[in-house]
KENU-810291 format. One record per atom (N, C-alpha, C): residue number from 1; atom name; x, y, z. Coordinates in pm, whole numbers, plus 50000, padded with zeros to 5 digits. Atoms other than C-alpha are relative to their C-alpha. Layout:
! residues N
(NUM; CA; (X; Y; Z))
...
This chain:
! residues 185
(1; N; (50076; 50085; 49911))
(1; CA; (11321; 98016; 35045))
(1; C; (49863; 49965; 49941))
(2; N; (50118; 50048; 50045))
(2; CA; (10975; 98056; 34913))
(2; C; (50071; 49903; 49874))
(3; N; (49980; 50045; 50136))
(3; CA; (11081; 97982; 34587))
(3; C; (50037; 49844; 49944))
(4; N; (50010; 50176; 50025))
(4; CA; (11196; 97636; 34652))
(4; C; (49927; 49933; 50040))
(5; N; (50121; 50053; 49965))
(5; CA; (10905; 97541; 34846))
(5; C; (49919; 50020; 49884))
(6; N; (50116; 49998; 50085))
(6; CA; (10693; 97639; 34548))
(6; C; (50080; 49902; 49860))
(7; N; (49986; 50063; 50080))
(7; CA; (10943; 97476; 34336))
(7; C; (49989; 49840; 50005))
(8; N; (50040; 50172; 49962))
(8; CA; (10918; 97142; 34517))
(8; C; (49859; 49971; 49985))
(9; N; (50173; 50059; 50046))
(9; CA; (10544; 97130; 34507))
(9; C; (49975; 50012; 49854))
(10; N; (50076; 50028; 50186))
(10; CA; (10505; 97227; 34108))
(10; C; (50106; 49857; 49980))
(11; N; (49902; 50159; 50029))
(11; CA; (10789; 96924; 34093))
(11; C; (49929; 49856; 49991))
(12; N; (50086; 50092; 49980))
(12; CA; (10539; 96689; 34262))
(12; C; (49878; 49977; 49962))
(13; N; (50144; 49997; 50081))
(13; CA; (10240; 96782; 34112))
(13; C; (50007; 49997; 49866))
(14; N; (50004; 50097; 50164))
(14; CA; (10363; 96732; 33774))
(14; C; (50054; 49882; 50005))
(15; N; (49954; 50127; 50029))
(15; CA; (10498; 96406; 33884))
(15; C; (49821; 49914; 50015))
(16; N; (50159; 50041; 50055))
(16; CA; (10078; 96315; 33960))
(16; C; (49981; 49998; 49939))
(17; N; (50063; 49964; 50123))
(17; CA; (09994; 96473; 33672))
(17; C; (50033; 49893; 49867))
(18; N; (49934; 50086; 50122))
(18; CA; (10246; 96226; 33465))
(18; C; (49935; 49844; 50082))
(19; N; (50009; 50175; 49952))
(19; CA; (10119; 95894; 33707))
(19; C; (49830; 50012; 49945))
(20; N; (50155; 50047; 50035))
(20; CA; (09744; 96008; 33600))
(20; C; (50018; 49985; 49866))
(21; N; (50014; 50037; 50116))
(21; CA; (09822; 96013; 33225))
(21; C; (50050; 49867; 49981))
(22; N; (49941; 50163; 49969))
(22; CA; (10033; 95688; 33317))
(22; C; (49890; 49902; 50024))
(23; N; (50121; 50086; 49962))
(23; CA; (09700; 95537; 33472))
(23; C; (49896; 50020; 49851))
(24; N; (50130; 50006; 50081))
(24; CA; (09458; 95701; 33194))
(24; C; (50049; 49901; 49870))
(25; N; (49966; 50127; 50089))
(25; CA; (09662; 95525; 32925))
(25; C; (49966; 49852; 49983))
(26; N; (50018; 50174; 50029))
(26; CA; (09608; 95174; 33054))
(26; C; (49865; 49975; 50016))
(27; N; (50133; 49985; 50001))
(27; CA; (09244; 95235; 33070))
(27; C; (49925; 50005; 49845))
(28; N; (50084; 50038; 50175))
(28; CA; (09116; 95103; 32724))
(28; C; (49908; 50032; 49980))
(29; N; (50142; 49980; 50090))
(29; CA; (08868; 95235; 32498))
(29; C; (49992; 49902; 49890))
(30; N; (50032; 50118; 50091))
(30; CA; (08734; 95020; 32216))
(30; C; (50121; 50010; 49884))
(31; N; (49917; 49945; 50088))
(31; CA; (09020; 95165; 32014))
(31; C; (50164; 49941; 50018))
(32; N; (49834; 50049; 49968))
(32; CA; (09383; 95000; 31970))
(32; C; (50086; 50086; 50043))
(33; N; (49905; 49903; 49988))
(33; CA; (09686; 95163; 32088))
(33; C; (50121; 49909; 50001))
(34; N; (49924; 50047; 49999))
(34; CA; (10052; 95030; 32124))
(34; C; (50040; 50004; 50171))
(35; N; (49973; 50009; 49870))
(35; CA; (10088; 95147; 32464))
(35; C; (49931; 49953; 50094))
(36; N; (50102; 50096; 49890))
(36; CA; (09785; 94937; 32619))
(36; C; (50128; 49907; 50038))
(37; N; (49975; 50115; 49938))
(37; CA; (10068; 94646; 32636))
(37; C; (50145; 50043; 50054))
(38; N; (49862; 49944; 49915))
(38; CA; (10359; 94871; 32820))
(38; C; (50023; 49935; 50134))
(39; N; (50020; 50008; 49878))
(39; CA; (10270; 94741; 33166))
(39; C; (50037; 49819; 50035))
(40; N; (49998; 50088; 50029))
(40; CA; (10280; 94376; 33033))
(40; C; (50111; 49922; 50011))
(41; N; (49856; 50024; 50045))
(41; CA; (10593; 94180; 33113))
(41; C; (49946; 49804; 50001))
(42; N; (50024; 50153; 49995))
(42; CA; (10687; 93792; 33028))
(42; C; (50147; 49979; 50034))
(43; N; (49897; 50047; 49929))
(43; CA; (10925; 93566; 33180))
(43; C; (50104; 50010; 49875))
(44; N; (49913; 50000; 50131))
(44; CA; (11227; 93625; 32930))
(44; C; (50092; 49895; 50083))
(45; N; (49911; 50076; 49921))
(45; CA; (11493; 93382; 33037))
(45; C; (50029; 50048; 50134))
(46; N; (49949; 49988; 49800))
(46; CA; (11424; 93379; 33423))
(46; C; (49984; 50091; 50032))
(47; N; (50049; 49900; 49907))
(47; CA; (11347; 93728; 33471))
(47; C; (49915; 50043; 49913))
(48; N; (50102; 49876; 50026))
(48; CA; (11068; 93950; 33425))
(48; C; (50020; 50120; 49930))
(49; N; (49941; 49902; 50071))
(49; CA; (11089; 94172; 33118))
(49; C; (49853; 50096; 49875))
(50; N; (50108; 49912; 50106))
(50; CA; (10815; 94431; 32894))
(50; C; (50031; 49927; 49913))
(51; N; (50000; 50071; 50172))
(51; CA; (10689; 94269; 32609))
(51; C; (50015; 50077; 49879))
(52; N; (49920; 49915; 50082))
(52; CA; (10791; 94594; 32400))
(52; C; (50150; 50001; 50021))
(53; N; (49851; 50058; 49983))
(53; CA; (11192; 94493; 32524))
(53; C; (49962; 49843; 49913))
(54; N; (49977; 50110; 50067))
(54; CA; (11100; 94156; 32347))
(54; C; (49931; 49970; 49887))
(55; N; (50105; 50017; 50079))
(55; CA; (10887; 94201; 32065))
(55; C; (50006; 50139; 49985))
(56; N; (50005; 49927; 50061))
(56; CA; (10816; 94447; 31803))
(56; C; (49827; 50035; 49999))
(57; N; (50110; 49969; 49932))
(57; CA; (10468; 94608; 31893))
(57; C; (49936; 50095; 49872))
(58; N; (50027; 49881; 50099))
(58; CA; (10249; 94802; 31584))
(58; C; (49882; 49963; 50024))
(59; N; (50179; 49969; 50037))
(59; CA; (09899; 94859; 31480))
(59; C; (49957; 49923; 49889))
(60; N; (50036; 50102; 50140))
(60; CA; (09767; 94591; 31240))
(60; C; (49879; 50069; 49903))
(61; N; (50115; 49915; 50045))
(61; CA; (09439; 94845; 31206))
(61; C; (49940; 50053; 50096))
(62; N; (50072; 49916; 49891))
(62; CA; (09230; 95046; 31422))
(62; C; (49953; 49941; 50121))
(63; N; (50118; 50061; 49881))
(63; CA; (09073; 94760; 31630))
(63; C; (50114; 49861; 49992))
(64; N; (49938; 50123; 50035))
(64; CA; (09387; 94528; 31596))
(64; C; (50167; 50013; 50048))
(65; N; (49850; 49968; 49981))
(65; CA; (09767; 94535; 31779))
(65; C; (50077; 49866; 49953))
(66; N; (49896; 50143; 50012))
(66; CA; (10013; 94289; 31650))
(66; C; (50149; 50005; 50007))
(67; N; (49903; 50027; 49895))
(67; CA; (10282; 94168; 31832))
(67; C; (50100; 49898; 49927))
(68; N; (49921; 50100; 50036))
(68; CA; (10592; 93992; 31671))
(68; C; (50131; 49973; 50120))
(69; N; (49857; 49967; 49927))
(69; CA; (10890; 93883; 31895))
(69; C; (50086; 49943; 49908))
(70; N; (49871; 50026; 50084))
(70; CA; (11210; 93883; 31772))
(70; C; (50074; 49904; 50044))
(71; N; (49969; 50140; 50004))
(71; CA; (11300; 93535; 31922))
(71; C; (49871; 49920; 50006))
(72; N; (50190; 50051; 50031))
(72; CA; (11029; 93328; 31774))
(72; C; (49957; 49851; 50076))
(73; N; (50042; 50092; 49886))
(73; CA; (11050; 93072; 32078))
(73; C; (49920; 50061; 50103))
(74; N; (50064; 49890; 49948))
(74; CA; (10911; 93381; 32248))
(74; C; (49899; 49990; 50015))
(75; N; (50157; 49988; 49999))
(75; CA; (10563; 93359; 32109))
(75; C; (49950; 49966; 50073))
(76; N; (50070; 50066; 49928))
(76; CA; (10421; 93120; 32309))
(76; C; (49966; 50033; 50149))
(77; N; (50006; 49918; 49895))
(77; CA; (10499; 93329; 32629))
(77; C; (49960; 50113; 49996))
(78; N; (50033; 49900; 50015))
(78; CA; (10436; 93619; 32486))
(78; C; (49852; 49991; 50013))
(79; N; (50154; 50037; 50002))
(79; CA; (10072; 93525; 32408))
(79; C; (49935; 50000; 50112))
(80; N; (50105; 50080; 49839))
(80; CA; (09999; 93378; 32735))
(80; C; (49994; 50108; 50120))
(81; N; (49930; 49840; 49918))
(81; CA; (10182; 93715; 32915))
(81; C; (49878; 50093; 49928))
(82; N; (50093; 49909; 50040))
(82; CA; (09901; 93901; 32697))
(82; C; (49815; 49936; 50023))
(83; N; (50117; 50044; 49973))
(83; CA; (09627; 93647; 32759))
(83; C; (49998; 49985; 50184))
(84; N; (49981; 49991; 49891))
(84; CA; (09728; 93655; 33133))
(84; C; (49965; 50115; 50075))
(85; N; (50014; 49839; 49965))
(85; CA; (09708; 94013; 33173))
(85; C; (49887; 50043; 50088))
(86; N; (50151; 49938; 49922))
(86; CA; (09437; 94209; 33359))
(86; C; (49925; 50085; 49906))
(87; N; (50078; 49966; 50038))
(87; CA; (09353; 94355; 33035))
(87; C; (49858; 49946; 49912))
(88; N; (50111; 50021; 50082))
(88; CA; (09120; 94130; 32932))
(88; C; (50010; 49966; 49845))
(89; N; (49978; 50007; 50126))
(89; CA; (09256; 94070; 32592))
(89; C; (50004; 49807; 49935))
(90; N; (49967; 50165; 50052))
(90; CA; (09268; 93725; 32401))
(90; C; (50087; 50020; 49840))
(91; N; (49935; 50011; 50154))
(91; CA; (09545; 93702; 32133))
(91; C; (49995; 49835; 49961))
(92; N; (49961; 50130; 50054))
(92; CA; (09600; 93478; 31874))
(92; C; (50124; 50006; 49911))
(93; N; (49889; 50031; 50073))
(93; CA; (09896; 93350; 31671))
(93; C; (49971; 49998; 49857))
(94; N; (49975; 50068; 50120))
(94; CA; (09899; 93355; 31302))
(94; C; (50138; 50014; 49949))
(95; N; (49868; 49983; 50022))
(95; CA; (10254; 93267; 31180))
(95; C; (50093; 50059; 50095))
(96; N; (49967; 49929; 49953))
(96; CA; (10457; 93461; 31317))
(96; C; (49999; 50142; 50086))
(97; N; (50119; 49920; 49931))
(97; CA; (10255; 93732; 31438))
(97; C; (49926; 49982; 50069))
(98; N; (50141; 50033; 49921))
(98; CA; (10036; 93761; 31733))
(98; C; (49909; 50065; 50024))
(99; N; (50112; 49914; 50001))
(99; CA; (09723; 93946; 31655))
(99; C; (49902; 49986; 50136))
(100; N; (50095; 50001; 49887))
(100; CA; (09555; 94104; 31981))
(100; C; (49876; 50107; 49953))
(101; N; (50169; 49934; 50021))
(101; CA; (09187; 94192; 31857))
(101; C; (49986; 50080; 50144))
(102; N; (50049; 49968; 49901))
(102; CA; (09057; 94475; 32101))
(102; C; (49845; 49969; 49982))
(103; N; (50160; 50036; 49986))
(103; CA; (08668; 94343; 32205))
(103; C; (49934; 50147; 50031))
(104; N; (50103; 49851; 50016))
(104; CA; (08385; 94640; 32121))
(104; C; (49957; 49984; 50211))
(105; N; (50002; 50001; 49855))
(105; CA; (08318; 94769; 32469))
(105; C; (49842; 50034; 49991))
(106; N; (50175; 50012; 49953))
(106; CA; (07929; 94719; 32603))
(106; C; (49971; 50171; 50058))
(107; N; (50059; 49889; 49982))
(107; CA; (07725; 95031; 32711))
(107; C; (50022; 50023; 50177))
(108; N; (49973; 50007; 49850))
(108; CA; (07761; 94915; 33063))
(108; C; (50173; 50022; 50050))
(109; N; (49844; 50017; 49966))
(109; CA; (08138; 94837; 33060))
(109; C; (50068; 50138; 50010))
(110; N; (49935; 49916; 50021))
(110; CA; (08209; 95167; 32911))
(110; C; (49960; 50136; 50132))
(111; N; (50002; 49895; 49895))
(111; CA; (08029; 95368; 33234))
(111; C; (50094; 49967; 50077))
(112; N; (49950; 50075; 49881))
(112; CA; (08181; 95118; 33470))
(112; C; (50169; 50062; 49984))
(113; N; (49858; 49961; 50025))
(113; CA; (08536; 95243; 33328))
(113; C; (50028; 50162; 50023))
(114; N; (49987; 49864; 49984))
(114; CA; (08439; 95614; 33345))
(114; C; (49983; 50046; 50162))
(115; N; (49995; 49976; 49873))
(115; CA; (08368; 95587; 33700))
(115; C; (50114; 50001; 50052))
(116; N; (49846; 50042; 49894))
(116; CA; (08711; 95397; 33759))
(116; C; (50079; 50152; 49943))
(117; N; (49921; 49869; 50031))
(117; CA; (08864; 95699; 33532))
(117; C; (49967; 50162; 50127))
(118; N; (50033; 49908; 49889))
(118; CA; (08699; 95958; 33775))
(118; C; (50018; 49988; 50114))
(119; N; (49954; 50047; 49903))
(119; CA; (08821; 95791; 34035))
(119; C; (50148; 50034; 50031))
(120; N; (49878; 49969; 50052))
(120; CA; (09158; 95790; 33942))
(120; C; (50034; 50214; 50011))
(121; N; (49986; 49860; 50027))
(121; CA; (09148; 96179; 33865))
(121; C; (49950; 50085; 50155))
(122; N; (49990; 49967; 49858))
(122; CA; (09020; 96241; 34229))
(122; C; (50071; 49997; 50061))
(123; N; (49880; 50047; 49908))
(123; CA; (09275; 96054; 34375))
(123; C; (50091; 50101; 49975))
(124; N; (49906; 49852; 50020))
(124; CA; (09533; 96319; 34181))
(124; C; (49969; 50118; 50058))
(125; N; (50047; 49846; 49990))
(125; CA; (09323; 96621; 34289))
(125; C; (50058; 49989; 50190))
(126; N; (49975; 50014; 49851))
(126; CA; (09352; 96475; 34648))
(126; C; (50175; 49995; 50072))
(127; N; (49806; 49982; 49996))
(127; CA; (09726; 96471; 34613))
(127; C; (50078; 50118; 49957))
(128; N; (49972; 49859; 50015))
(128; CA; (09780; 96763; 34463))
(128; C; (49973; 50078; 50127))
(129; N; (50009; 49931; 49894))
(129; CA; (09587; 96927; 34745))
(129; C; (50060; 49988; 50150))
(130; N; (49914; 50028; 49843))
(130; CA; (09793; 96742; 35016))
(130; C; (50108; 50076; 49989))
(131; N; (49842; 49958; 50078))
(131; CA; (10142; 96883; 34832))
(131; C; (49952; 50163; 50037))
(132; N; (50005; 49832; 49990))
(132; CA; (09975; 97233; 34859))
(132; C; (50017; 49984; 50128))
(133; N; (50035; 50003; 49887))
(133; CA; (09890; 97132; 35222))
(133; C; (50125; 50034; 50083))
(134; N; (49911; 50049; 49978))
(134; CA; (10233; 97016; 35287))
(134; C; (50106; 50123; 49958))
(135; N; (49927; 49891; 50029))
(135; CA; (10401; 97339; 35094))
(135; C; (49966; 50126; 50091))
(136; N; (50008; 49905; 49935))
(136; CA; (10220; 97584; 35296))
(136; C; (50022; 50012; 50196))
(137; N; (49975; 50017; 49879))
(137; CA; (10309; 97428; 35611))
(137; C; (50163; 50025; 50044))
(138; N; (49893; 49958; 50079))
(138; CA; (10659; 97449; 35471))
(138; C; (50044; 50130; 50046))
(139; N; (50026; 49829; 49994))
(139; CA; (10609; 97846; 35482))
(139; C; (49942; 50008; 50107))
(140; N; (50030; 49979; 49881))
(140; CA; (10435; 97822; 35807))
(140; C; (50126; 49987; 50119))
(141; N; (49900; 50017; 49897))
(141; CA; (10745; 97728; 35969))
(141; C; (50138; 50075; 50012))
(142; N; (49906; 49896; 50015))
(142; CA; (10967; 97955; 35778))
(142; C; (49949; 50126; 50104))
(143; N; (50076; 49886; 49929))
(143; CA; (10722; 98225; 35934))
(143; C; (50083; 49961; 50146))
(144; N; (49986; 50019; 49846))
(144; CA; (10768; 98052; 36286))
(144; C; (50154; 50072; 50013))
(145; N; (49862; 49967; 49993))
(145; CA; (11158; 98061; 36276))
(145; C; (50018; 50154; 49935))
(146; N; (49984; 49881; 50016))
(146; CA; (11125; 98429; 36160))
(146; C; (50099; 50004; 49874))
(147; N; (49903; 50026; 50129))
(147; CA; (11329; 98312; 35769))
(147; C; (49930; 50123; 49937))
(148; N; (50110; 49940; 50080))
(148; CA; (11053; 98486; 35620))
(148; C; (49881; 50069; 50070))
(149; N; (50109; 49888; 49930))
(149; CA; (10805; 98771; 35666))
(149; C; (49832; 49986; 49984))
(150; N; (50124; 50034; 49942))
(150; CA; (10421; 98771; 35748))
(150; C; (49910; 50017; 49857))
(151; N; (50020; 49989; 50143))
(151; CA; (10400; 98920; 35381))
(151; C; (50031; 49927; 49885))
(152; N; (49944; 50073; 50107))
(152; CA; (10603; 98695; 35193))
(152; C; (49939; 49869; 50066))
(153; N; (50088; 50154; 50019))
(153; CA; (10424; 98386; 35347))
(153; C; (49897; 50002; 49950))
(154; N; (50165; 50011; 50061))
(154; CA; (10085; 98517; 35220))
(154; C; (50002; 50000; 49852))
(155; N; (50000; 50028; 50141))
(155; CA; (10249; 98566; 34892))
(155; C; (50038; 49856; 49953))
(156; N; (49939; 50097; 50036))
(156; CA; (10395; 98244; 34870))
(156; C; (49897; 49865; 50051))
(157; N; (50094; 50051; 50039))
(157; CA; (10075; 98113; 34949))
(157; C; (49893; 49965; 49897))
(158; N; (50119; 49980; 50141))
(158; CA; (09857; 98271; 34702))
(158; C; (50079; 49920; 49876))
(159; N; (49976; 50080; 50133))
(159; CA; (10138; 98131; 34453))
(159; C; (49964; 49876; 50036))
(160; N; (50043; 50190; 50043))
(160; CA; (10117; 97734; 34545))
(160; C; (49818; 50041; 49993))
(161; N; (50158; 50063; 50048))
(161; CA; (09692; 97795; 34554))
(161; C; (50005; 50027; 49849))
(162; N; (50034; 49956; 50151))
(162; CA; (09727; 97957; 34171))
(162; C; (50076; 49901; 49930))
(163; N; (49951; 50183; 50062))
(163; CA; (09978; 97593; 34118))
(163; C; (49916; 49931; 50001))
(164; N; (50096; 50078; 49912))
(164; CA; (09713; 97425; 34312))
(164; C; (49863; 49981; 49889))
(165; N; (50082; 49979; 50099))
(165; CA; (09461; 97561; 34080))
(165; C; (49996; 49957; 49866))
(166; N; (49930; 50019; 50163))
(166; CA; (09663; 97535; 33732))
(166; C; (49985; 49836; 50000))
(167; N; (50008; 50174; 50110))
(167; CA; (09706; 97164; 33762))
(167; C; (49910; 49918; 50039))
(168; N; (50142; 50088; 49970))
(168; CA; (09364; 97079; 33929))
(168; C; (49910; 50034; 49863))
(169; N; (50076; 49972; 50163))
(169; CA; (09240; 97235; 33608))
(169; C; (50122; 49879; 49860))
(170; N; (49975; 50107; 50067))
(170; CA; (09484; 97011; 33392))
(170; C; (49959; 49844; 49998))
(171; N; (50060; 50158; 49945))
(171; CA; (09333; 96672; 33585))
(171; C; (49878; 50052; 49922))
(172; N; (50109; 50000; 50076))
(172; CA; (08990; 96800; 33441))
(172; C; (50003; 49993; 49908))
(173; N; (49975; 50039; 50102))
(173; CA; (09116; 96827; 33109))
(173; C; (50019; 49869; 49958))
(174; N; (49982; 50217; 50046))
(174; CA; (09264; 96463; 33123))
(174; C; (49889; 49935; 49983))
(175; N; (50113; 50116; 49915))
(175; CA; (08951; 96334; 33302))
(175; C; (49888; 50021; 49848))
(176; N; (50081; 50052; 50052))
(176; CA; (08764; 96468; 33018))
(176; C; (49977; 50000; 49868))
(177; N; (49936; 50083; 50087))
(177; CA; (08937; 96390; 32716))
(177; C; (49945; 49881; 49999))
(178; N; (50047; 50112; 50045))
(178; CA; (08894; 96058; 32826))
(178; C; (49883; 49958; 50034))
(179; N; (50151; 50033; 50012))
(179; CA; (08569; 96045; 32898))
(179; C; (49908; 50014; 49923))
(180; N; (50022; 49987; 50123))
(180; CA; (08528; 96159; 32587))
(180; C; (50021; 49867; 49878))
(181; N; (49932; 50136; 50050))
(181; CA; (08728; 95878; 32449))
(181; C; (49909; 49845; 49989))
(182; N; (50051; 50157; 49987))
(182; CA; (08576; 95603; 32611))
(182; C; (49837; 50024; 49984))
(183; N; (50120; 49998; 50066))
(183; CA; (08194; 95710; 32564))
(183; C; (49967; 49957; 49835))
(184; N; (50028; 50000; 50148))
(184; CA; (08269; 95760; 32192))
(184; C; (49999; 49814; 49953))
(185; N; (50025; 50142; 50065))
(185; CA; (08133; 95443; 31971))
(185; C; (50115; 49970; 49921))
């Protein structure tokens, strides 16, 4: 009984844990990556498809992603699907290739992003702590219905707060990684 209540909450709290590295990812530093344009889709014939499913996605250099698709009627959507975006990016075409320059990030831009990142990493902590909320209520009801004893709910408390704990301390790590990240010049 405890045991699956504590296994359903570490379940859900590493599924946060994977939507905040999911969020910190698309949160650009001045630095290229391949997975800034995961989130990115373009109309492929009529439906809505990732521009890594249509196009070959690498690193041209440190401050530089380039984007080929492998049907080269493609480009022209592709481009516009990356100049469309919400990240702010402006590609261009040479040949066959569509080089997306990342723009140096301002002194201002780069707080304004560490706030939204700390933001973000709250929101997880605040979800995590509902899931504990939600597990020990769980165990409050085993108690009621008499499943479980007055001892084994207090233990099966102390475990989800020492979960509770473990992966509110992993969100700090994330949070400051990248706040590390995105400060750095």
């Amino acid at each position: 009984m405890i045991a699956d209540v504590k296994e359903t909450a570490e379940q859900k709290m590493q599924k946060s844990l994977e939507a905040l590295k999911t969020d910190l990812s698309k949160v650009r530093s001045g630095r290229a990556h391949t997975g800034l344009l995961d989130h990115v889709t373009v109309d492929y014939y009529g439906s809505p498809t990732p521009v890594s499913q249509v196009a070959n996605i690498n690193l041209i250099d440190a401050r530089t992603i380039g984007v080929i698709p492998w049907d080269k009627k493609m480009a022209n959507a592709v481009e516009k699907a990356i100049r469309d975006s919400d990240l702010g990016l402006n590609p261009m075409s040479v040949g066959e290739v569509i080089r997306v320059p990342m723009p140096l990030l301002t002194e201002e831009r780069r707080r304004d992003l560490t706030k939204v990142v700390k933001q973000e990493a709250e929101s997880v902590r605040v979800a995590i702590r509902n899931i504990r909320r939600d597990a020990n209520s769980q165990l409050k009801e085993l108690l009621k219905s008499k499943e479980i004893s007055e001892d084994d709910d207090r233990r099966g408390q102390d475990e989800i707060q020492k979960l509770t704990d473990d992966y509110i301390v992993e969100v700090d790590k994330l949070l400051q990684i990248k706040e590390a990240e995105l400060m750095a010049v």
